[in-house]
N, C-alpha and C positions, 0 to 999 in steps of 0.2 A: 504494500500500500504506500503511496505516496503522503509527504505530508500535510499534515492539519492547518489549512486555515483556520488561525484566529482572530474573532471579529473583534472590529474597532468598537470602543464601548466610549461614546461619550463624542468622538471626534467630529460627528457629523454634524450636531445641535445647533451651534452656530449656522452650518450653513442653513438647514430647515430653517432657523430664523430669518436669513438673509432671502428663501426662496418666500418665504411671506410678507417680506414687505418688498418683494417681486409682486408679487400677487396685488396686492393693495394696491402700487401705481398700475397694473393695467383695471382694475379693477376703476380705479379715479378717472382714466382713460378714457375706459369704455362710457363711463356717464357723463363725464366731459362732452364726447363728441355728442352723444344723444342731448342734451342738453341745449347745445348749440344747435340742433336740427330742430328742435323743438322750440325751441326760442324762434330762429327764420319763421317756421310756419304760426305759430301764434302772432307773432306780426306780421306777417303777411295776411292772414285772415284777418284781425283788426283792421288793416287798411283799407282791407276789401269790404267789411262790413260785412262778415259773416259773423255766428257765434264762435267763440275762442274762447270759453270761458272752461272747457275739457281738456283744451289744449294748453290754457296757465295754470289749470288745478297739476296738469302733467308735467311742466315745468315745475311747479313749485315741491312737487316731489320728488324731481331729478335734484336739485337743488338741495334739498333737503340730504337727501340722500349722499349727493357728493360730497358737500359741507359734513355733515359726521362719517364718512370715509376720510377724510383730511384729518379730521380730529383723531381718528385710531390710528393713521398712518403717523404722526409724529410722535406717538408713545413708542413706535418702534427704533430700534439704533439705524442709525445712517449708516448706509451704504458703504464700504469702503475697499468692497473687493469686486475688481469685475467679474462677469461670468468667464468662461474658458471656452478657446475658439476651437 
């Protein structure tokens, strides 16, 4: 028999921390961009005089939303290692 890998006990933990507040920025990302789509079309309906008022209840949830993903993302430590190419 060949020999026994022994597993790393502990080594990784930082990274899984680092790959979560990976996660967090596409997470602020992803509702950044909807945010901003969402914003265009609620003003764009405002101007057009349609109702928009589903469309800023959805903004104002995007918003919400992003606003406390920032808030959890800054409890995390800063970034200090890049990924590996």
């Amino acid at each position: 028999m060949g020999p026994r890998k022994q597993k790393d006990s502990g080594l990784h933990a930082p990274a899984s921390r680092q790959r979560s507040a990976e996660d967090f920025d596409l997470i602020i990302g992803f509702l950044g961009f909807w945010a901003l789509v969402v914003l265009a079309v609620t003003v764009w309906m405002e101007v057009t005089g349609q109702p928009a008022l589903l469309w800023a209840m959805g903004l104002l949830a995007l918003v919400l939303g992003l606003w406390g993903m920032v808030r959890l993302r800054r409890k995390l430590p800063a970034r200090t290692a890049r990924r590996p190419r």
